[in-house]
N, CA, C and O atoms as a MOPAC input file, in Angstrom:
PM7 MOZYME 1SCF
protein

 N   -152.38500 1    14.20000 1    19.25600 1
 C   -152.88400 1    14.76100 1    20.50500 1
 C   -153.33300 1    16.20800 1    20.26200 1
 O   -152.81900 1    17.02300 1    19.49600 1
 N   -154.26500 1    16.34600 1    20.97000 1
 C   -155.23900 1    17.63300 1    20.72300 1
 C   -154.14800 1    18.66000 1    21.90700 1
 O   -154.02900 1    18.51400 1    23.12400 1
 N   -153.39100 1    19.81400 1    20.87200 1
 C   -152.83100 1    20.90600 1    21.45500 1
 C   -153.77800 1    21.85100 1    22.54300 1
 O   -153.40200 1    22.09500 1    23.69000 1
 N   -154.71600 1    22.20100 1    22.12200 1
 C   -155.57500 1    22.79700 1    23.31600 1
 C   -155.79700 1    22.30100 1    24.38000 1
 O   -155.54100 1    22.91100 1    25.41800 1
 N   -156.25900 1    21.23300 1    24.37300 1
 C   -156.66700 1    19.93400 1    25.05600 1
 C   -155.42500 1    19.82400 1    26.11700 1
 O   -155.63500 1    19.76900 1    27.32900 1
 N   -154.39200 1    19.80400 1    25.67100 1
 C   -152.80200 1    19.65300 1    26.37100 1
 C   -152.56700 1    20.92300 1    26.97400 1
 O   -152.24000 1    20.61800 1    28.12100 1
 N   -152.53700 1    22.24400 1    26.88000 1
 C   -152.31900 1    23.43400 1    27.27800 1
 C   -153.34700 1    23.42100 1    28.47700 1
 O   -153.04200 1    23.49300 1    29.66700 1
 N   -154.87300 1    23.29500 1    27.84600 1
 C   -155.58300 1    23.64200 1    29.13900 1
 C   -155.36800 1    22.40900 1    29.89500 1
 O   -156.30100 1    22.37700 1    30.69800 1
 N   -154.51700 1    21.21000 1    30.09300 1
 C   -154.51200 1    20.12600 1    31.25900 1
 C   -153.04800 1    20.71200 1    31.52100 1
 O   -152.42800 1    19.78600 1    32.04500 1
 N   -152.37500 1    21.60700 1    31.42200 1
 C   -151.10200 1    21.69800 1    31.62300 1
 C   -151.32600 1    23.17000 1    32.40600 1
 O   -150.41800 1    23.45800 1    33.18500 1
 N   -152.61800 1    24.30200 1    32.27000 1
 C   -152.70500 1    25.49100 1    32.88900 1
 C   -153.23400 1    25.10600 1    34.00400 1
 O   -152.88000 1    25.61800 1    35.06600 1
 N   -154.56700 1    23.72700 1    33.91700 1
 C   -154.90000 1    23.69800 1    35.10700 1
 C   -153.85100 1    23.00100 1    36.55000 1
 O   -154.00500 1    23.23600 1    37.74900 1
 N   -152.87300 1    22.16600 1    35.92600 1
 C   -152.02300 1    21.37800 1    36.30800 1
 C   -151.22500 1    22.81200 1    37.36200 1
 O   -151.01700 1    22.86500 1    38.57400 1
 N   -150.98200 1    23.68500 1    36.40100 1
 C   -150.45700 1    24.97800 1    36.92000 1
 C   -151.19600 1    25.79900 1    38.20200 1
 O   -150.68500 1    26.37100 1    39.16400 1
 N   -152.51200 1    25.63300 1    37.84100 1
 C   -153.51800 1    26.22500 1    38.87700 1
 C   -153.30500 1    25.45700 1    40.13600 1
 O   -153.00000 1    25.90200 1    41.24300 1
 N   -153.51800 1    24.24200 1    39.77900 1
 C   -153.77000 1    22.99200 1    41.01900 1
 C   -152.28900 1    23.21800 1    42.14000 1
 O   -152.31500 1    23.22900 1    43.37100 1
 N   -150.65100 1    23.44000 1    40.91300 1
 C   -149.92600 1    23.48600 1    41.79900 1
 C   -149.50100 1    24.72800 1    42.46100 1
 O   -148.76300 1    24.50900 1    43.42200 1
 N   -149.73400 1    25.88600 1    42.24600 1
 C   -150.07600 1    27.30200 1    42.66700 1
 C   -150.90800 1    27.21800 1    44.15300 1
 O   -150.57400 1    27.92500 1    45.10300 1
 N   -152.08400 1    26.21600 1    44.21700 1
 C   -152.74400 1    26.67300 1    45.09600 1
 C   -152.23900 1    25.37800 1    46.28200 1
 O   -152.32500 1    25.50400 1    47.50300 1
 N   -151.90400 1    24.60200 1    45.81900 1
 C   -150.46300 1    23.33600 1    46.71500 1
 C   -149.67000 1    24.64000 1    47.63700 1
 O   -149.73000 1    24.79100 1    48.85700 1
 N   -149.01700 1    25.39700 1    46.75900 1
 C   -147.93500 1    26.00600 1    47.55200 1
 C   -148.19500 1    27.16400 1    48.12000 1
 O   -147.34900 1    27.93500 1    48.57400 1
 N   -149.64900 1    27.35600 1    48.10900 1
 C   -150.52700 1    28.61500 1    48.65600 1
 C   -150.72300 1    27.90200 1    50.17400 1
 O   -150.33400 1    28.36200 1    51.24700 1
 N   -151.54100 1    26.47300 1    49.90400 1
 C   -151.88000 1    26.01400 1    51.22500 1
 C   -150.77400 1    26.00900 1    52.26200 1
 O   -150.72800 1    26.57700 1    53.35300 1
 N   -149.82200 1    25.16100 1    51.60100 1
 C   -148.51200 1    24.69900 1    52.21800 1
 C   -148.09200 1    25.75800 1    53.08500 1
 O   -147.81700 1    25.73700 1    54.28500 1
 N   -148.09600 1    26.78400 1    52.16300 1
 C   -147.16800 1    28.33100 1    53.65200 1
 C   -148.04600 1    28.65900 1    54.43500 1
 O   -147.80400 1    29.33300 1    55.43600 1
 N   -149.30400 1    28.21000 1    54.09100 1
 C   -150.38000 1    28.81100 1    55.39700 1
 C   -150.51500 1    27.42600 1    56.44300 1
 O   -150.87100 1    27.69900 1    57.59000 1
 N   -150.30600 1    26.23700 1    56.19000 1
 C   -149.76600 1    25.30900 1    57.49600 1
 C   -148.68400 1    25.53500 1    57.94400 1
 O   -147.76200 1    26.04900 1    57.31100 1
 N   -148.64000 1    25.04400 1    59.54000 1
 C   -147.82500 1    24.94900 1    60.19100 1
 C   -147.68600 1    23.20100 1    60.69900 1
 O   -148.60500 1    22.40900 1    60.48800 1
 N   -146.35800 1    22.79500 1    61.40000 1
 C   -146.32700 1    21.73400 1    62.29900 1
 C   -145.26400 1    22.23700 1    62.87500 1
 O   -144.55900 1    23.19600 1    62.56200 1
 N   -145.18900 1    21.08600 1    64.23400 1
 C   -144.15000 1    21.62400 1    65.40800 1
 C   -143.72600 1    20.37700 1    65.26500 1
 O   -144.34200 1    19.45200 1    64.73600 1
 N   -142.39700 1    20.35200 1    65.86300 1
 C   -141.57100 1    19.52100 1    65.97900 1
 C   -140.88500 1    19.61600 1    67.26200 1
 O   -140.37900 1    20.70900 1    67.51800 1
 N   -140.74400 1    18.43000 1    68.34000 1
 C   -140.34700 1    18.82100 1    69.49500 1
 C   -139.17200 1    17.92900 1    69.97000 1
 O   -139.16100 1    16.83000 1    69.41700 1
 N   -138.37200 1    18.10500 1    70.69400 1
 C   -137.75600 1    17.30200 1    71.53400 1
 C   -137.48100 1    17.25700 1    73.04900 1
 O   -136.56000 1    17.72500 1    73.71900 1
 N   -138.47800 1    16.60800 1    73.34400 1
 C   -138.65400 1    15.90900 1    74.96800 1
 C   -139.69200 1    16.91200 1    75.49300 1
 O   -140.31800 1    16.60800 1    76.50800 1
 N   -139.89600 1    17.95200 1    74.94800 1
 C   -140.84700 1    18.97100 1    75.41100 1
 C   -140.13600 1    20.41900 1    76.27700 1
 O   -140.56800 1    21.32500 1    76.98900 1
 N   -138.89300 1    20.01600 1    75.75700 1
 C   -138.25200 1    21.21900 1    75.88900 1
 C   -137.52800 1    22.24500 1    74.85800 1
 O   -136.84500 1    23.23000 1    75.13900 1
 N   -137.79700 1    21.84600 1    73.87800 1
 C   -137.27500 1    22.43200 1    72.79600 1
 C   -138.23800 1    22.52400 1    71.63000 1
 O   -137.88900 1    21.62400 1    70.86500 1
 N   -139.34500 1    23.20400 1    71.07700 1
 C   -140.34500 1    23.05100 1    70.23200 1
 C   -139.35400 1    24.17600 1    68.64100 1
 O   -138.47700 1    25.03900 1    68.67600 1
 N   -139.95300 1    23.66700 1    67.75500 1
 C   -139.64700 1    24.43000 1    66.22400 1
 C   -141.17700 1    24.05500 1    65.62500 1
 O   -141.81600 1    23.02800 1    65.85600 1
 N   -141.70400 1    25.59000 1    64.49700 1
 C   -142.47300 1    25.43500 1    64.42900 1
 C   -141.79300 1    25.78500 1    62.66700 1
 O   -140.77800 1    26.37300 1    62.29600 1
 N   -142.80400 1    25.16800 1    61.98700 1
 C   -142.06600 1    25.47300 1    60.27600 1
 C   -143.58500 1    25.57900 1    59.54800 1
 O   -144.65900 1    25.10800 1    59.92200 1
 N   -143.37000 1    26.09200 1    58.79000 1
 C   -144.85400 1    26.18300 1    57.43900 1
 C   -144.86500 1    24.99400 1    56.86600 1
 O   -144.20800 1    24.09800 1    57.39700 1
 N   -145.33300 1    24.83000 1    56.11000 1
 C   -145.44700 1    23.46600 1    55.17100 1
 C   -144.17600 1    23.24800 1    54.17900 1
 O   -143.62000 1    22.21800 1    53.79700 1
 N   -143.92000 1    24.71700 1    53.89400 1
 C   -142.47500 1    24.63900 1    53.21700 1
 C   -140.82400 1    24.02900 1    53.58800 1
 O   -139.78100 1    23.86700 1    52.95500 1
 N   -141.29700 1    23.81700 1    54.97500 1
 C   -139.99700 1    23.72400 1    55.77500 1
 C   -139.34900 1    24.52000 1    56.26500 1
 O   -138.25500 1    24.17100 1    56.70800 1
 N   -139.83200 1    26.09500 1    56.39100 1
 C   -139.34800 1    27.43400 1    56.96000 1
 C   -139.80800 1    27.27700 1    58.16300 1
 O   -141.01800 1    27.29900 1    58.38800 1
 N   -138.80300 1    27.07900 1    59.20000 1
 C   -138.76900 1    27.88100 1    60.85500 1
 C   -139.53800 1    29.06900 1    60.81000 1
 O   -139.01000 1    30.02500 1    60.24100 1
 N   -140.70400 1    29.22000 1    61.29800 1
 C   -141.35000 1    30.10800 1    61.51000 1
 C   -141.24700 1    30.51000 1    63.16200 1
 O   -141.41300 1    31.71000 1    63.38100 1
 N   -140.99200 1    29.64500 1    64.35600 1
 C   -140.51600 1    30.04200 1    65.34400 1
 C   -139.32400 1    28.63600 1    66.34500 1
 O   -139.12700 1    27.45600 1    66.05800 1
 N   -139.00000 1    29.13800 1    67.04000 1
 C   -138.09000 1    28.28100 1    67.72400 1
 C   -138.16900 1    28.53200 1    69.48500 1
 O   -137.62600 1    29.55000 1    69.91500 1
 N   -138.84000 1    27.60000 1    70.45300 1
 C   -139.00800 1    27.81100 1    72.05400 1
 C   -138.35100 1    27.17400 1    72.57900 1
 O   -138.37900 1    25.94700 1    72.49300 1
 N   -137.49300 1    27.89500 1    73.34200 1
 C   -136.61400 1    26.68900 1    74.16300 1
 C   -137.19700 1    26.72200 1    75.84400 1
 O   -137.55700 1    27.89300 1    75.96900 1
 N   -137.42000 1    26.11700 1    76.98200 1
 C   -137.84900 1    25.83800 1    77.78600 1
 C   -136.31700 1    26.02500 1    78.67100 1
 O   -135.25900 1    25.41000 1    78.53700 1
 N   -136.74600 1    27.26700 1    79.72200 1
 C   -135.62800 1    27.63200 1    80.75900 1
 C   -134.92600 1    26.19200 1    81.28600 1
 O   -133.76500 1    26.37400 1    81.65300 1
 N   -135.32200 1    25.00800 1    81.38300 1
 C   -134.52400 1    24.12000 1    81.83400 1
 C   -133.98700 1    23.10200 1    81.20500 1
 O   -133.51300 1    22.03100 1    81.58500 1
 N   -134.15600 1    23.67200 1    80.03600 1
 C   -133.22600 1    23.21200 1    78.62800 1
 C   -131.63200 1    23.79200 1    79.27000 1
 O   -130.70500 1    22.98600 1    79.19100 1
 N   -131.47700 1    24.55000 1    79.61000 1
 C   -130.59700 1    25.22200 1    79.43300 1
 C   -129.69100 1    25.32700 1    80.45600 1
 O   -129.79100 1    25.80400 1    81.58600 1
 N   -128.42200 1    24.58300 1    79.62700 1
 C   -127.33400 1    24.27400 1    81.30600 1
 C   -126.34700 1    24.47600 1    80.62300 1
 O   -126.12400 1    23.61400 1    79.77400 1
 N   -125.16500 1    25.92000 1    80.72400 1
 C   -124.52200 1    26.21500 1    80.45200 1
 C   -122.94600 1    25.37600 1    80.63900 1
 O   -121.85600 1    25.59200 1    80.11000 1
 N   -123.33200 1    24.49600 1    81.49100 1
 C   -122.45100 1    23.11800 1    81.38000 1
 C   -122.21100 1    22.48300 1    80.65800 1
 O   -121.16500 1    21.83900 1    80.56800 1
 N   -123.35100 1    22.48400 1    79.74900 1
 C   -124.12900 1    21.16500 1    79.02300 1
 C   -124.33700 1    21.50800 1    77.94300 1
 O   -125.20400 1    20.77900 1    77.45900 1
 N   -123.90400 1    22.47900 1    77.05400 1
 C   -124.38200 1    23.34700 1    76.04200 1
 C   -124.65100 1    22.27900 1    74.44600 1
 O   -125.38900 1    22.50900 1    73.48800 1
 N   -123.98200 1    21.44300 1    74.63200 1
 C   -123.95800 1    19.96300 1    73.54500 1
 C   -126.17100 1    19.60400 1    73.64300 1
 O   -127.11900 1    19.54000 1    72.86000 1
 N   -125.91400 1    19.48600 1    75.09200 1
 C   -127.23500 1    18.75200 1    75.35300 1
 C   -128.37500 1    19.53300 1    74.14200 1
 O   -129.03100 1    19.13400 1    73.18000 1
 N   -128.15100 1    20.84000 1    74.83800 1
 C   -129.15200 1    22.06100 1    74.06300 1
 C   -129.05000 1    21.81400 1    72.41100 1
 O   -130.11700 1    21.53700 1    71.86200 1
 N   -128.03000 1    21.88000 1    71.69900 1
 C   -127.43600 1    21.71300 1    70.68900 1
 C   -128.63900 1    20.28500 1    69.94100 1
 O   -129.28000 1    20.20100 1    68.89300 1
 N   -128.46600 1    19.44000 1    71.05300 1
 C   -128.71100 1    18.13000 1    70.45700 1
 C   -130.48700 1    18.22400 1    70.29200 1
 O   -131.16400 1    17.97500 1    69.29400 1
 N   -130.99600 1    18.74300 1    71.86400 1
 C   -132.37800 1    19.07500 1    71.44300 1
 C   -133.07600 1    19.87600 1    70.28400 1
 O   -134.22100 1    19.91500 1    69.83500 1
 N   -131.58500 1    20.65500 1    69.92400 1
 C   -133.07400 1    21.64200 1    68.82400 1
 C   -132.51200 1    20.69700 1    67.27200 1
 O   -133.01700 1    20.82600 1    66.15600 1
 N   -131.78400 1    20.11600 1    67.50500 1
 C   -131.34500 1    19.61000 1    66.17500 1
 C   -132.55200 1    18.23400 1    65.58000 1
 O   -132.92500 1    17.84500 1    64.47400 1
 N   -132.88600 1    17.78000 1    67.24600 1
 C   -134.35000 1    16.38100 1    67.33900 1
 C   -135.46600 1    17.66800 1    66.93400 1
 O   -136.42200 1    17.46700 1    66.18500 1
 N   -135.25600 1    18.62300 1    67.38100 1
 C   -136.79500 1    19.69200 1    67.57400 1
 C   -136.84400 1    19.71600 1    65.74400 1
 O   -137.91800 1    19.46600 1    65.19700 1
 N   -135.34100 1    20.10200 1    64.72400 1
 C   -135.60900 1    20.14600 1    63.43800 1
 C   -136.06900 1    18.94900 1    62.83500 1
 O   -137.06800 1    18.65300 1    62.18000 1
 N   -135.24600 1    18.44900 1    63.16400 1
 C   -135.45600 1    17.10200 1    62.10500 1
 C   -137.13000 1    16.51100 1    62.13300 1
 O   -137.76900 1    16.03700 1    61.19400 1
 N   -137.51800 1    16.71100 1    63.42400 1
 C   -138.93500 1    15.94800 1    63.94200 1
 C   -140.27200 1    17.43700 1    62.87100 1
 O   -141.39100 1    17.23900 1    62.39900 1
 N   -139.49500 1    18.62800 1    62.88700 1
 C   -140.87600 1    19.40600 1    62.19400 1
 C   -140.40200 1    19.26800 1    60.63800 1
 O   -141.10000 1    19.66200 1    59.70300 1
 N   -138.90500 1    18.55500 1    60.45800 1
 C   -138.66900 1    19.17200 1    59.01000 1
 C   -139.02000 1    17.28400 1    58.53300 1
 O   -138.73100 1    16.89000 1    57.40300 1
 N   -139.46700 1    16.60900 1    59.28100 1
 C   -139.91200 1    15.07000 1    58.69000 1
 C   -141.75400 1    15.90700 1    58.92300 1
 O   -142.10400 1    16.25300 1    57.79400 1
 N   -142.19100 1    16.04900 1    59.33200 1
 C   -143.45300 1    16.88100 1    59.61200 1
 C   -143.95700 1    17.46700 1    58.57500 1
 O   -145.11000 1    17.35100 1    58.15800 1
 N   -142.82000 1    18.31700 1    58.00100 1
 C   -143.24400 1    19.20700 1    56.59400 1
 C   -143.05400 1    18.61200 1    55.61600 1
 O   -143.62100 1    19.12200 1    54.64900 1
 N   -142.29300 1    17.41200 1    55.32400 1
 C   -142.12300 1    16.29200 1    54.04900 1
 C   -143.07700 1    16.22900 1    54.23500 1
 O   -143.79100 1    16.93200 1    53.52000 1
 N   -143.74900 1    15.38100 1    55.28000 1
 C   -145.12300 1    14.37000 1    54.94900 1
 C   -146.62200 1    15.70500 1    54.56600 1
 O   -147.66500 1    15.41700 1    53.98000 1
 N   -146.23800 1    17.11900 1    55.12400 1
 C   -147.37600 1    17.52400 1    54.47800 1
 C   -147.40700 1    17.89900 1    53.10800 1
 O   -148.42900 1    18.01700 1    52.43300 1
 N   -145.97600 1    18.12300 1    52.64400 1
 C   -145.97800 1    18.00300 1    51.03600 1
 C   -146.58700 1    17.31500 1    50.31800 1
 O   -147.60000 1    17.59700 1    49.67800 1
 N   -145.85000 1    16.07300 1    50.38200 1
 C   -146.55500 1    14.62600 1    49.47900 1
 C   -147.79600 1    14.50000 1    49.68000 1
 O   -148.56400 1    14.24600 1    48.75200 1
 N   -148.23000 1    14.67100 1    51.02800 1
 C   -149.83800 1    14.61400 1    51.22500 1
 C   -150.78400 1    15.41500 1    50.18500 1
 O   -151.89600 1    15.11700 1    49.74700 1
 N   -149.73200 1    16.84000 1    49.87700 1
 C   -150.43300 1    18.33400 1    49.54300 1
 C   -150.04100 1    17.73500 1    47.78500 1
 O   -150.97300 1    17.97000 1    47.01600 1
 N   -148.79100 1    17.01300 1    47.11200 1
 C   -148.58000 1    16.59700 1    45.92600 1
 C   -149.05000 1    14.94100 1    45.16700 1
 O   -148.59300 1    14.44700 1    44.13600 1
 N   -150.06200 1    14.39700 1    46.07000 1
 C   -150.12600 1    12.95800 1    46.13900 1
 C   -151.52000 1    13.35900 1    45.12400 1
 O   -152.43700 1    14.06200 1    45.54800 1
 N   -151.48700 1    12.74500 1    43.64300 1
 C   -152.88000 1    12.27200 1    43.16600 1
 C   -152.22000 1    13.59000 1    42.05300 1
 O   -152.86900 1    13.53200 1    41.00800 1
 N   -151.45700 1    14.39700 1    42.00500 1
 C   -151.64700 1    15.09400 1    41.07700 1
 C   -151.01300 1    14.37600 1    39.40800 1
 O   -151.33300 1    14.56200 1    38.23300 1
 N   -150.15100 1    13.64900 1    39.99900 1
 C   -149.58500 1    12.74500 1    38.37300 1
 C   -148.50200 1    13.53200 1    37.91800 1
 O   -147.75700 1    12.95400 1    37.12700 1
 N   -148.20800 1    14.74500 1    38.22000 1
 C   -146.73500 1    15.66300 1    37.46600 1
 C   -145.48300 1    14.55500 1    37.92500 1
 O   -145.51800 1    13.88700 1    38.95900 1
 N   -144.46300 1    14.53000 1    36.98800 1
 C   -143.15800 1    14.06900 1    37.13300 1
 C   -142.36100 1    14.84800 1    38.33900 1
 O   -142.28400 1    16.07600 1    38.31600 1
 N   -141.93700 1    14.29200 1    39.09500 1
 C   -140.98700 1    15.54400 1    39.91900 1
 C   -142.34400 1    15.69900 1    41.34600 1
 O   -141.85600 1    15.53300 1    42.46300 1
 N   -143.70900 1    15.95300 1    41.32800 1
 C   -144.19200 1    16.22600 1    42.59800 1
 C   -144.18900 1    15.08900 1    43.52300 1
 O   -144.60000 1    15.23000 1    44.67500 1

């Protein structure tokens, strides 16, 4: 196997995934539950913001609240998987 040949498919491999994780922090998705509880994350899976809706909120009920932002994560942090693989799909590296 041609060593050059391997380096430059292994720098560009490097380039290609550099600019993956360039895009990735500049998307966003939201993730909501019931429409009272929104989370917003980058492509990375970083909370970039969190809205809770005044009638979320019943100091009775504080479980309820609890339970909405936990649907609000899970729904943006299944959101930011799928823009990964989308953003790592076709490249061929082991591990993306």
């Amino acid at each position: 196997m041609d060593m050059k040949k391997l380096m430059k498919q292994m720098q560009q491999a490097q380039m290609a995934a550099t600019k993956i994780q360039e895009d990735l922090a500049a998307k966003s998705v939201e993730g909501s539950a019931s429409g009272l509880v929104s989370v917003t994350m980058n492509g990375h899976g970083k909370v970039t913001a969190l809205k809770i809706k005044p009638e979320a909120v019943d100091a009775d009920d504080v479980e309820a609240l609890e339970d909405l932002i936990l649907v609000a994560l899970q729904d943006a942090s299944a959101k930011a998987d799928a823009l990964q693989q989308d953003a790592t799909r076709g490249l061929g590296i082991p591990g993306f």
